[in-house]
C-alpha positions in Angstrom: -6.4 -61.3 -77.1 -5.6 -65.0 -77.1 -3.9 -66.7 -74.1 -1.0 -69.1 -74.0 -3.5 -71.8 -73.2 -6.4 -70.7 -75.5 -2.9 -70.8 -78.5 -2.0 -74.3 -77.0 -5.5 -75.9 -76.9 -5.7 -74.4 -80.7 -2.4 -76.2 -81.4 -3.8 -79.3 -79.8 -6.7 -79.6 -81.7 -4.4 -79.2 -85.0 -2.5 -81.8 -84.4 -5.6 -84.5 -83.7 -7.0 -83.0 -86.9 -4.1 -83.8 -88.5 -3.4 -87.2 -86.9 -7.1 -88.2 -88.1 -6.6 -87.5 -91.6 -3.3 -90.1 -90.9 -0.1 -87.8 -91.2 2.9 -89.1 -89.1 4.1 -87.2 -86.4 6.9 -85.6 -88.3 4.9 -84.6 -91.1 2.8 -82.8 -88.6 5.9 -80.8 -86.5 6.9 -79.7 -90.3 3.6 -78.0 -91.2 3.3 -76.3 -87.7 7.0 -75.5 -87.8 6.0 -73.8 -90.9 3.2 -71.4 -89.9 4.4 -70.9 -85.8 7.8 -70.7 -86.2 9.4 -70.1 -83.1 5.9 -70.7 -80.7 5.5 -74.1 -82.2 5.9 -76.8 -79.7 9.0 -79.2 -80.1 8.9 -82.2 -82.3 8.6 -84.9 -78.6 5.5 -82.9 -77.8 3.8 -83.2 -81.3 4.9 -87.2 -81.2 3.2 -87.7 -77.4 0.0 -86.2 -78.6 -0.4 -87.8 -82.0 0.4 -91.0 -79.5 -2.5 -89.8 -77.0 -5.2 -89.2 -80.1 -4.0 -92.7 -81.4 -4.6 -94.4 -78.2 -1.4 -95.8 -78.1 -0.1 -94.9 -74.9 -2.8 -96.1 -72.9 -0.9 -94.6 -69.9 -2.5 -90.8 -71.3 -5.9 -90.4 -71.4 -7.6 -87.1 -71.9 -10.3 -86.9 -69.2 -10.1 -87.2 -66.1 -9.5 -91.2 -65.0 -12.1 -92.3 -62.6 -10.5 -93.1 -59.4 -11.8 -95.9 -56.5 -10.5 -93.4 -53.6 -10.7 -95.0 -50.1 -13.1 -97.1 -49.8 -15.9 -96.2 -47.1 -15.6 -99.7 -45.6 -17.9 -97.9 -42.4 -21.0 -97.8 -45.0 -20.3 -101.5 -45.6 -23.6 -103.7 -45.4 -22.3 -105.5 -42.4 -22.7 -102.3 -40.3 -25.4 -100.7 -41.9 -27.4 -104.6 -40.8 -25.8 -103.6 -37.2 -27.2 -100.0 -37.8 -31.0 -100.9 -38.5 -31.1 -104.6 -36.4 -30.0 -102.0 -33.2 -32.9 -99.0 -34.1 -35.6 -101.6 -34.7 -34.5 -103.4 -31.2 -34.8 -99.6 -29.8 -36.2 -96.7 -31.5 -35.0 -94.6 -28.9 -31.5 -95.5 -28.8 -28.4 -92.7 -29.3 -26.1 -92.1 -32.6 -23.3 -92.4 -30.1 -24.5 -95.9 -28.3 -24.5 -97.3 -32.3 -21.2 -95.6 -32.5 -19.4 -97.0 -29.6 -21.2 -100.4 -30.5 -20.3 -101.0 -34.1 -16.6 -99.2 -33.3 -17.1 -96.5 -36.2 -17.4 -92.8 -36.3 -20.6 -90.8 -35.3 -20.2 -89.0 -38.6 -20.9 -92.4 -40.2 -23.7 -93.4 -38.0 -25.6 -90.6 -38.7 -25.0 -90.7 -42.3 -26.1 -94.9 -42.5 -29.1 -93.9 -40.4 -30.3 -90.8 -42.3 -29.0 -91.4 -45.7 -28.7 -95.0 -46.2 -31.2 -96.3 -44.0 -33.7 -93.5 -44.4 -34.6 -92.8 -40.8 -35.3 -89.5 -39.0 -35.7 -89.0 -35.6 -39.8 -87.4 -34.7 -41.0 -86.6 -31.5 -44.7 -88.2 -30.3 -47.8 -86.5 -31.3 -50.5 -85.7 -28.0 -54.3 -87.0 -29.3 -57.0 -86.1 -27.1 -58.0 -90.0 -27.1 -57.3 -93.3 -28.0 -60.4 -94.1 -30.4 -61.5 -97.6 -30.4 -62.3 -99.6 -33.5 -66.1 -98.5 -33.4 -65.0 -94.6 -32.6 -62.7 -94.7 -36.2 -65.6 -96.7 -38.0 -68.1 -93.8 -37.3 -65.3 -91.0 -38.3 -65.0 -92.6 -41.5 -68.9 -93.1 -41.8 -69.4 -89.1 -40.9 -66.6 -87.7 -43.3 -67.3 -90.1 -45.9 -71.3 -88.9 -46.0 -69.9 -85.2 -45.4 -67.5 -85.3 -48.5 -70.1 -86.8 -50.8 -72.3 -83.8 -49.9 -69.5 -81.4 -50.6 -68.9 -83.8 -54.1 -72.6 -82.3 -54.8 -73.0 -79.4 -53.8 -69.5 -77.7 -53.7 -68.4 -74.9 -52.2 -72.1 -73.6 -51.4 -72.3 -76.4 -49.1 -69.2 -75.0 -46.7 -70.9 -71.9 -46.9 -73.9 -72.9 -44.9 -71.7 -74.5 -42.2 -71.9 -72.0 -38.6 -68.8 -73.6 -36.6 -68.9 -72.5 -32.7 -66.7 -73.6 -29.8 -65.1 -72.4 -26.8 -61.5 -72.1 -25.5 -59.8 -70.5 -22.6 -58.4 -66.8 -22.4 -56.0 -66.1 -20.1 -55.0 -62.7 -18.6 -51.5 -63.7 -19.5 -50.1 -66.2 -21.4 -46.2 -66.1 -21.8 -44.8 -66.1 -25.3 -42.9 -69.3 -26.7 -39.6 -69.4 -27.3 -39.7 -69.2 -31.3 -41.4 -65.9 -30.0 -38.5 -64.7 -27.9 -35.8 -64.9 -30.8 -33.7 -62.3 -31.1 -30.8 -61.5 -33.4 -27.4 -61.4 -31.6 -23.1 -61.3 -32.5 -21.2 -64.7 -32.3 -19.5 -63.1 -29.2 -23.1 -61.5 -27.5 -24.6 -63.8 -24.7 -27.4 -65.4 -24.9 -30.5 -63.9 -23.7 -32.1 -65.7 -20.7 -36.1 -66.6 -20.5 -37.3 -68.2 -17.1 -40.3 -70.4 -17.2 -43.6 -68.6 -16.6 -46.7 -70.3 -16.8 -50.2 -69.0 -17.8 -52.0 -66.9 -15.3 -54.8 -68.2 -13.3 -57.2 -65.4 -14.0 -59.0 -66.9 -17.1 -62.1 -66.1 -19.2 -64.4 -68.4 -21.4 -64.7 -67.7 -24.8 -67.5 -68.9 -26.8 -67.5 -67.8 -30.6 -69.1 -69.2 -33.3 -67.9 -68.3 -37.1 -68.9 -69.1 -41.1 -66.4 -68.6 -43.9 -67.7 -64.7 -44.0 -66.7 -64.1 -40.5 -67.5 -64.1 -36.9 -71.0 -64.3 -36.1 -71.3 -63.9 -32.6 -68.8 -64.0 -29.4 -69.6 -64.3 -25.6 -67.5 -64.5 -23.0 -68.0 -66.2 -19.6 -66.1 -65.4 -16.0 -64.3 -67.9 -14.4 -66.0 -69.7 -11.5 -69.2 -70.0 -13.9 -70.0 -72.7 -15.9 -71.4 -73.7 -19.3 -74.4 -76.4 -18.8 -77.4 -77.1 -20.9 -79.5 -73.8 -20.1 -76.1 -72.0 -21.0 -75.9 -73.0 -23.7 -79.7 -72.7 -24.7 -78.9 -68.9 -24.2 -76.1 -68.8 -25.9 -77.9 -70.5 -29.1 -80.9 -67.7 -28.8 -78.6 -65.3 -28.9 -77.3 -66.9 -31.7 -80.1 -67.2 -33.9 -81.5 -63.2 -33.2 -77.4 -62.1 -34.5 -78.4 -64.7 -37.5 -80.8 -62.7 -38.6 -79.4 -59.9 -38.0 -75.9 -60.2 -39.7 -77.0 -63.1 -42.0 -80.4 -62.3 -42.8 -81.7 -65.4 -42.0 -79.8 -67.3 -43.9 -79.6 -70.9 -44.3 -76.9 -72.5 -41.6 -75.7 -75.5 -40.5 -74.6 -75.4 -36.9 -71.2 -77.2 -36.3 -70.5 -77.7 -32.7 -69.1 -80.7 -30.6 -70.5 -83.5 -28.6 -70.1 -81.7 -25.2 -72.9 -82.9 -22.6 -74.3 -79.4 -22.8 -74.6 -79.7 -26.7 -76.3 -83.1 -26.9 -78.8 -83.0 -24.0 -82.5 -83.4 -24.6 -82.8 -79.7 -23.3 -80.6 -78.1 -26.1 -82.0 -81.1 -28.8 -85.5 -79.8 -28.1 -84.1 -76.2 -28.3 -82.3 -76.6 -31.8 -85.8 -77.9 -33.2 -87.7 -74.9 -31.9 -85.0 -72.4 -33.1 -84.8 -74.6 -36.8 -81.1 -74.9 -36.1 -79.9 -78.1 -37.9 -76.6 -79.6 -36.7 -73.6 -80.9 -38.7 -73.0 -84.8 -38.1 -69.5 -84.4 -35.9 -68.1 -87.7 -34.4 -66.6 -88.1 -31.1 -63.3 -87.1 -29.6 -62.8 -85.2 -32.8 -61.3 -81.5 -32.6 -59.5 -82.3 -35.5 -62.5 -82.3 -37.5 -63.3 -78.8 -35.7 -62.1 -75.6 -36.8 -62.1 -73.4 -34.4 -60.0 -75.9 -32.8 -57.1 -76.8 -35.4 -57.7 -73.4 -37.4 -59.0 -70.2 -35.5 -57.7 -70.9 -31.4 -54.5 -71.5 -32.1 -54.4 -68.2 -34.3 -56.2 -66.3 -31.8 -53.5 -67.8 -28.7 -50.4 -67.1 -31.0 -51.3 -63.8 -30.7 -52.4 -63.6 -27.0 -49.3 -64.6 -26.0 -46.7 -62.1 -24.4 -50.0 -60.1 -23.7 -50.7 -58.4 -20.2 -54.5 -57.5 -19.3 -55.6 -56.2 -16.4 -59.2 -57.1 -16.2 -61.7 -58.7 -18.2 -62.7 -55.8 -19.9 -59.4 -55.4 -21.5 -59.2 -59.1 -22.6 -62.7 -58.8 -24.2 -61.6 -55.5 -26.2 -58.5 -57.5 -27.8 -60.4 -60.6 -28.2 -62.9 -58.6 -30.1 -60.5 -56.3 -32.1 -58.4 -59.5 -33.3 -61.5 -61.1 -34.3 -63.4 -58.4 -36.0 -59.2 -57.5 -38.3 -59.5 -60.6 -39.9 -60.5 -60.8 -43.1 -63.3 -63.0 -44.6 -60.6 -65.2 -46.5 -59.5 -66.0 -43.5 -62.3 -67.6 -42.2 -63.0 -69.3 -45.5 -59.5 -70.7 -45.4 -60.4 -72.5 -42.1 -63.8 -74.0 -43.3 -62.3 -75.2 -46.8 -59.7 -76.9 -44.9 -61.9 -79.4 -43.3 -62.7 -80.7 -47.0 -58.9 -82.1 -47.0 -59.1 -83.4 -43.6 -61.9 -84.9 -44.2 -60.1 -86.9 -47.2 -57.5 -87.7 -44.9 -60.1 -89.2 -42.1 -61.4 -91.7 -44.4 -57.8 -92.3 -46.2 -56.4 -93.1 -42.8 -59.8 -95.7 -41.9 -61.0 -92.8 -39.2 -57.7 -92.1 -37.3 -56.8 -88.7 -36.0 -55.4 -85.9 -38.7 -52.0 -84.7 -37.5 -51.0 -81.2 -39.2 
Protein backbone atom coordinates (compact mmCIF):
# COMPACT_ATOMS: atom_id res chain seq x y z
CA UNK A 1 0.00 0.00 0.00
CA UNK A 2 1.25 3.40 -1.16
CA UNK A 3 2.24 6.08 1.40
CA UNK A 4 1.42 9.71 1.56
CA UNK A 5 4.91 10.48 0.50
CA UNK A 6 5.39 7.56 -2.07
CA UNK A 7 1.49 9.46 -3.62
CA UNK A 8 3.18 12.95 -3.28
CA UNK A 9 6.58 12.06 -4.88
CA UNK A 10 4.17 10.41 -7.75
CA UNK A 11 2.35 13.69 -7.89
CA UNK A 12 5.73 15.51 -8.08
CA UNK A 13 7.03 13.80 -10.85
CA UNK A 14 3.55 14.54 -12.73
CA UNK A 15 3.76 17.83 -12.62
CA UNK A 16 7.71 18.17 -13.95
CA UNK A 17 6.45 15.72 -16.64
CA UNK A 18 3.91 17.97 -17.43
CA UNK A 19 5.84 21.31 -17.06
CA UNK A 20 8.52 19.69 -19.66
CA UNK A 21 6.11 19.13 -22.29
CA UNK A 22 5.28 23.21 -21.56
CA UNK A 23 1.72 23.24 -19.96
CA UNK A 24 1.12 26.36 -17.63
CA UNK A 25 0.63 25.86 -14.14
CA UNK A 26 -3.09 26.09 -14.30
CA UNK A 27 -3.45 23.77 -17.09
CA UNK A 28 -1.66 21.30 -14.88
CA UNK A 29 -3.90 21.88 -11.36
CA UNK A 30 -6.95 21.15 -13.90
CA UNK A 31 -5.82 17.67 -15.17
CA UNK A 32 -4.75 16.50 -11.59
CA UNK A 33 -7.90 18.13 -10.18
CA UNK A 34 -9.51 15.86 -12.60
CA UNK A 35 -8.14 12.37 -11.71
CA UNK A 36 -7.30 13.19 -7.66
CA UNK A 37 -10.08 14.97 -6.75
CA UNK A 38 -10.05 15.78 -3.34
CA UNK A 39 -6.07 14.37 -2.61
CA UNK A 40 -4.82 16.69 -5.31
CA UNK A 41 -2.66 19.36 -3.93
CA UNK A 42 -3.87 23.06 -4.17
CA UNK A 43 -3.39 25.19 -7.22
CA UNK A 44 -0.07 27.52 -5.08
CA UNK A 45 1.60 24.11 -4.66
CA UNK A 46 1.30 23.00 -8.28
CA UNK A 47 2.52 26.80 -9.38
CA UNK A 48 5.80 26.64 -6.81
CA UNK A 49 6.84 23.36 -8.32
CA UNK A 50 6.29 24.03 -11.93
CA UNK A 51 8.47 27.27 -10.72
CA UNK A 52 11.22 24.91 -9.04
CA UNK A 53 11.42 22.49 -12.38
CA UNK A 54 11.58 25.81 -14.42
CA UNK A 55 14.36 27.14 -12.43
CA UNK A 56 12.76 30.18 -11.79
CA UNK A 57 12.95 30.65 -8.28
CA UNK A 58 16.42 30.11 -7.87
CA UNK A 59 15.81 30.39 -4.03
CA UNK A 60 14.39 26.29 -4.46
CA UNK A 61 16.66 23.88 -5.47
CA UNK A 62 16.00 20.22 -5.23
CA UNK A 63 19.19 18.70 -3.77
CA UNK A 64 20.67 19.40 -1.05
CA UNK A 65 22.73 23.05 -1.36
CA UNK A 66 26.32 22.64 -0.53
CA UNK A 67 27.06 24.55 2.48
CA UNK A 68 30.74 26.23 3.60
CA UNK A 69 29.90 25.41 7.45
CA UNK A 70 32.56 26.91 9.91
CA UNK A 71 35.44 27.14 8.63
CA UNK A 72 38.32 25.08 10.34
CA UNK A 73 40.55 28.14 10.56
CA UNK A 74 42.87 25.65 13.20
CA UNK A 75 43.87 23.47 9.98
CA UNK A 76 44.92 26.74 8.27
CA UNK A 77 48.53 26.53 6.63
CA UNK A 78 49.85 29.00 9.03
CA UNK A 79 49.56 26.46 11.92
CA UNK A 80 49.95 23.46 10.15
CA UNK A 81 53.85 25.49 9.04
CA UNK A 82 53.92 26.01 13.09
CA UNK A 83 52.89 22.24 13.48
CA UNK A 84 55.83 20.60 11.26
CA UNK A 85 58.69 23.64 11.66
CA UNK A 86 58.10 22.57 15.83
CA UNK A 87 58.30 18.41 15.12
CA UNK A 88 61.29 18.72 12.80
CA UNK A 89 63.03 21.19 15.61
CA UNK A 90 62.07 18.18 18.11
CA UNK A 91 60.85 14.86 17.24
CA UNK A 92 60.17 14.24 20.63
CA UNK A 93 58.06 17.02 21.52
CA UNK A 94 54.26 16.56 23.13
CA UNK A 95 50.69 17.22 21.24
CA UNK A 96 50.03 19.32 24.20
CA UNK A 97 53.48 21.58 24.12
CA UNK A 98 52.26 22.30 20.11
CA UNK A 99 48.92 22.89 21.55
CA UNK A 100 49.68 25.42 24.21
CA UNK A 101 52.23 26.92 21.64
CA UNK A 102 50.15 27.59 18.55
CA UNK A 103 46.91 28.46 21.11
CA UNK A 104 44.58 25.68 19.41
CA UNK A 105 42.93 22.64 20.57
CA UNK A 106 44.82 19.16 21.12
CA UNK A 107 42.05 17.64 18.97
CA UNK A 108 43.37 19.76 16.12
CA UNK A 109 47.02 19.11 16.78
CA UNK A 110 46.68 15.70 16.58
CA UNK A 111 44.58 15.73 13.57
CA UNK A 112 47.38 18.37 11.52
CA UNK A 113 50.08 15.93 12.78
CA UNK A 114 48.48 12.62 11.83
CA UNK A 115 46.24 13.47 9.10
CA UNK A 116 47.52 16.53 7.44
CA UNK A 117 51.00 16.26 8.07
CA UNK A 118 51.34 12.51 7.91
CA UNK A 119 53.38 11.75 11.00
CA UNK A 120 53.13 8.93 13.58
CA UNK A 121 54.74 8.57 16.55
CA UNK A 122 57.36 4.96 16.63
CA UNK A 123 59.38 4.03 19.29
CA UNK A 124 63.45 3.10 18.57
CA UNK A 125 64.40 -0.21 17.26
CA UNK A 126 67.56 -2.02 19.59
CA UNK A 127 70.31 -3.48 16.71
CA UNK A 128 72.93 -5.60 18.10
CA UNK A 129 75.53 -3.06 16.32
CA UNK A 130 76.23 -0.18 14.57
CA UNK A 131 77.77 -1.62 11.17
CA UNK A 132 80.26 0.50 9.55
CA UNK A 133 80.37 1.26 5.83
CA UNK A 134 82.63 -1.93 5.10
CA UNK A 135 80.31 -4.23 7.61
CA UNK A 136 76.99 -3.15 5.20
CA UNK A 137 79.19 -3.54 1.93
CA UNK A 138 79.91 -7.25 2.82
CA UNK A 139 76.05 -7.91 3.86
CA UNK A 140 75.03 -6.73 0.56
CA UNK A 141 78.02 -8.72 -1.15
CA UNK A 142 76.87 -12.08 0.94
CA UNK A 143 72.98 -11.83 0.20
CA UNK A 144 73.40 -10.56 -3.11
CA UNK A 145 75.71 -13.93 -4.04
CA UNK A 146 73.12 -15.94 -1.76
CA UNK A 147 70.03 -14.77 -3.71
CA UNK A 148 71.47 -15.37 -7.14
CA UNK A 149 72.05 -18.99 -5.93
CA UNK A 150 68.54 -19.33 -4.75
CA UNK A 151 67.61 -17.43 -8.48
CA UNK A 152 69.23 -20.81 -9.77
CA UNK A 153 68.60 -23.32 -7.95
CA UNK A 154 65.24 -22.55 -6.17
CA UNK A 155 63.80 -23.95 -3.50
CA UNK A 156 66.22 -27.06 -3.52
CA UNK A 157 68.84 -24.78 -2.54
CA UNK A 158 67.04 -23.77 0.99
CA UNK A 159 66.59 -27.28 1.44
CA UNK A 160 70.27 -28.06 1.80
CA UNK A 161 70.75 -25.21 4.36
CA UNK A 162 71.37 -26.85 8.31
CA UNK A 163 70.86 -23.54 10.54
CA UNK A 164 72.26 -24.08 14.26
CA UNK A 165 72.62 -21.59 17.11
CA UNK A 166 72.27 -21.30 20.66
CA UNK A 167 70.12 -19.24 23.15
CA UNK A 168 69.45 -19.15 26.76
CA UNK A 169 66.74 -21.23 28.78
CA UNK A 170 65.74 -20.06 31.81
CA UNK A 171 64.05 -22.06 34.67
CA UNK A 172 61.49 -19.24 34.70
CA UNK A 173 60.80 -16.57 32.54
CA UNK A 174 57.70 -14.41 33.50
CA UNK A 175 55.08 -13.90 30.91
CA UNK A 176 54.62 -10.38 29.11
CA UNK A 177 51.90 -8.35 29.65
CA UNK A 178 50.03 -9.00 26.23
CA UNK A 179 50.18 -12.51 27.96
CA UNK A 180 48.59 -11.52 31.22
CA UNK A 181 45.22 -10.03 29.45
CA UNK A 182 42.35 -10.81 30.84
CA UNK A 183 38.69 -9.97 30.05
CA UNK A 184 37.05 -7.86 32.78
CA UNK A 185 33.43 -5.36 33.42
CA UNK A 186 33.83 -1.56 33.04
CA UNK A 187 33.25 -1.46 36.84
CA UNK A 188 35.94 -4.70 37.72
CA UNK A 189 39.46 -3.50 38.80
CA UNK A 190 42.20 -3.89 37.19
CA UNK A 191 44.28 -6.83 37.73
CA UNK A 192 47.78 -6.14 39.21
CA UNK A 193 51.30 -7.77 37.73
CA UNK A 194 54.60 -6.85 39.74
CA UNK A 195 57.75 -6.97 37.92
CA UNK A 196 59.58 -10.28 37.91
CA UNK A 197 62.55 -10.83 36.20
CA UNK A 198 63.99 -14.06 34.65
CA UNK A 199 65.46 -16.59 37.01
CA UNK A 200 69.11 -17.03 37.36
CA UNK A 201 69.10 -20.72 37.02
CA UNK A 202 69.74 -20.97 33.17
CA UNK A 203 70.60 -23.70 30.54
CA UNK A 204 72.35 -23.44 27.08
CA UNK A 205 70.60 -24.54 24.26
CA UNK A 206 72.26 -25.50 21.23
CA UNK A 207 69.94 -26.81 18.30
CA UNK A 208 70.48 -26.94 14.84
CA UNK A 209 67.38 -27.34 12.26
CA UNK A 210 66.59 -27.72 8.21
CA UNK A 211 63.16 -26.87 6.68
CA UNK A 212 62.18 -30.75 7.67
CA UNK A 213 62.87 -30.23 11.22
CA UNK A 214 65.11 -30.40 14.11
CA UNK A 215 68.16 -32.20 13.60
CA UNK A 216 69.87 -32.34 16.69
CA UNK A 217 69.61 -30.44 20.24
CA UNK A 218 72.14 -30.25 23.21
CA UNK A 219 71.93 -28.54 26.05
CA UNK A 220 74.79 -27.16 28.28
CA UNK A 221 74.70 -26.23 32.36
CA UNK A 222 75.38 -23.05 33.40
CA UNK A 223 78.85 -22.35 34.70
CA UNK A 224 80.16 -24.30 31.48
CA UNK A 225 81.23 -22.82 28.52
CA UNK A 226 81.07 -23.27 24.70
CA UNK A 227 84.79 -22.88 23.23
CA UNK A 228 86.36 -24.39 20.14
CA UNK A 229 86.62 -28.13 21.37
CA UNK A 230 82.84 -27.56 22.36
CA UNK A 231 81.92 -26.97 19.59
CA UNK A 232 83.98 -29.59 17.65
CA UNK A 233 81.83 -32.10 19.78
CA UNK A 234 78.92 -30.63 19.16
CA UNK A 235 79.59 -30.67 15.23
CA UNK A 236 80.54 -34.72 15.47
CA UNK A 237 77.61 -35.30 17.04
CA UNK A 238 76.09 -33.49 14.50
CA UNK A 239 77.22 -35.14 11.52
CA UNK A 240 76.60 -39.12 13.11
CA UNK A 241 72.50 -37.59 13.75
CA UNK A 242 73.11 -36.47 9.78
CA UNK A 243 73.29 -39.64 8.76
CA UNK A 244 71.21 -40.98 10.82
CA UNK A 245 67.99 -38.78 10.29
CA UNK A 246 69.10 -37.38 6.97
CA UNK A 247 70.80 -40.16 5.38
CA UNK A 248 73.68 -38.38 4.49
CA UNK A 249 72.30 -35.92 2.78
CA UNK A 250 73.77 -32.98 1.25
CA UNK A 251 73.80 -29.85 3.93
CA UNK A 252 74.99 -26.67 4.17
CA UNK A 253 75.83 -25.63 7.66
CA UNK A 254 74.56 -22.15 8.64
CA UNK A 255 76.01 -20.98 11.89
CA UNK A 256 77.40 -17.50 13.02
CA UNK A 257 80.75 -15.95 13.29
CA UNK A 258 81.21 -16.71 17.09
CA UNK A 259 85.13 -17.20 18.01
CA UNK A 260 84.29 -20.80 18.69
CA UNK A 261 82.85 -21.21 15.07
CA UNK A 262 85.61 -19.52 13.10
CA UNK A 263 88.78 -20.79 14.79
CA UNK A 264 91.45 -22.80 12.97
CA UNK A 265 90.44 -25.74 15.36
CA UNK A 266 86.69 -25.99 14.17
CA UNK A 267 87.89 -24.69 10.29
CA UNK A 268 90.15 -27.84 10.20
CA UNK A 269 87.24 -29.83 11.84
CA UNK A 270 84.50 -28.78 9.19
CA UNK A 271 86.94 -30.01 6.34
CA UNK A 272 87.46 -33.43 7.95
CA UNK A 273 83.74 -33.91 8.70
CA UNK A 274 82.95 -32.42 4.71
CA UNK A 275 80.69 -29.86 6.44
CA UNK A 276 80.52 -26.86 4.07
CA UNK A 277 79.41 -23.56 5.67
CA UNK A 278 76.94 -20.86 4.43
CA UNK A 279 78.69 -17.38 3.80
CA UNK A 280 77.01 -15.32 6.97
CA UNK A 281 78.33 -11.81 7.53
CA UNK A 282 78.97 -10.18 10.80
CA UNK A 283 76.76 -8.85 13.50
CA UNK A 284 74.05 -10.38 11.56
CA UNK A 285 71.18 -12.36 13.53
CA UNK A 286 68.84 -10.99 11.36
CA UNK A 287 70.07 -12.99 8.61
CA UNK A 288 69.80 -16.05 11.24
CA UNK A 289 66.85 -18.05 11.75
CA UNK A 290 66.94 -19.51 14.70
CA UNK A 291 67.35 -16.06 15.90
CA UNK A 292 64.49 -13.90 14.22
CA UNK A 293 62.24 -17.14 13.50
CA UNK A 294 62.58 -20.29 15.82
CA UNK A 295 63.89 -18.54 19.61
CA UNK A 296 61.53 -16.14 19.80
CA UNK A 297 58.74 -18.94 19.13
CA UNK A 298 60.39 -21.24 21.45
CA UNK A 299 60.62 -18.16 24.44
CA UNK A 300 56.96 -17.06 23.73
CA UNK A 301 56.08 -20.24 24.92
CA UNK A 302 58.60 -20.59 27.87
CA UNK A 303 57.28 -17.90 29.33
CA UNK A 304 54.93 -18.12 32.46
CA UNK A 305 56.66 -21.63 32.76
CA UNK A 306 58.00 -23.02 36.19
CA UNK A 307 60.74 -25.96 36.09
CA UNK A 308 62.32 -27.30 38.75
CA UNK A 309 65.49 -28.77 37.37
CA UNK A 310 67.15 -29.19 34.30
CA UNK A 311 65.65 -32.23 33.51
CA UNK A 312 62.24 -30.74 33.39
CA UNK A 313 63.39 -27.79 31.09
CA UNK A 314 65.07 -30.30 28.64
CA UNK A 315 61.72 -32.55 28.53
CA UNK A 316 59.62 -29.20 27.43
CA UNK A 317 62.32 -27.98 25.26
CA UNK A 318 62.27 -31.23 23.55
CA UNK A 319 58.47 -31.82 23.36
CA UNK A 320 57.95 -28.15 21.88
CA UNK A 321 60.48 -28.84 19.48
CA UNK A 322 59.78 -32.30 18.25
CA UNK A 323 55.17 -30.75 18.01
CA UNK A 324 56.15 -28.64 15.37
CA UNK A 325 55.39 -29.42 12.21
CA UNK A 326 57.78 -29.52 9.18
CA UNK A 327 56.07 -26.38 7.60
CA UNK A 328 57.02 -24.76 10.25
CA UNK A 329 60.51 -25.01 9.93
CA UNK A 330 60.27 -24.41 6.17
CA UNK A 331 58.45 -21.18 6.93
CA UNK A 332 61.54 -19.97 8.87
CA UNK A 333 64.21 -20.93 6.11
CA UNK A 334 62.03 -19.51 3.11
CA UNK A 335 61.87 -16.37 5.06
CA UNK A 336 65.53 -15.52 4.79
CA UNK A 337 64.95 -15.40 0.80
CA UNK A 338 62.85 -11.98 1.52
CA UNK A 339 65.26 -10.75 4.04
CA UNK A 340 67.76 -11.23 2.01
CA UNK A 341 66.01 -8.89 -0.79
CA UNK A 342 65.61 -6.43 1.82
CA UNK A 343 69.57 -6.56 2.88
CA UNK A 344 70.62 -5.60 -0.44
CA UNK A 345 67.42 -3.13 -1.05
CA UNK A 346 68.45 -1.28 2.07
CA UNK A 347 72.58 -1.21 0.83
CA UNK A 348 73.33 -3.94 3.76
CA UNK A 349 71.52 -2.29 6.75
CA UNK A 350 69.79 -4.37 9.45
CA UNK A 351 66.12 -5.97 8.54
CA UNK A 352 63.67 -4.75 11.14
CA UNK A 353 60.35 -7.09 11.23
Amino acid sequence: MATSNDILIKKRTVIEFLSAEGCSAANIYARMKTVYGEMCISDCAVRKWVRIFKGEDPREILPDRKRLGRPLSASATAHREKVDCMIRANRRVKQKEIANAVGISKERVHHIVTTVLGYRKVSVRWFPRQLTVEMKAQRKDMCAQLLERYNAEGEAFLQYILTGDKSWVHHYDPECKAQSMEYRHKTSPSPRKFKIVASARKVLFTVFWDMEGVVHMEFLEQGQTVNSERYISTLRALKLRLRHVRRDKDSILQHDNARPHTSRQTQDALRQLELTTLPHPAYSPDLAPSDYYLFPQLKKYLKGHHYDNVEEVIADVGKWCRGQSSEFFADGVRQLVKRWRLCVDRDGDYVEK
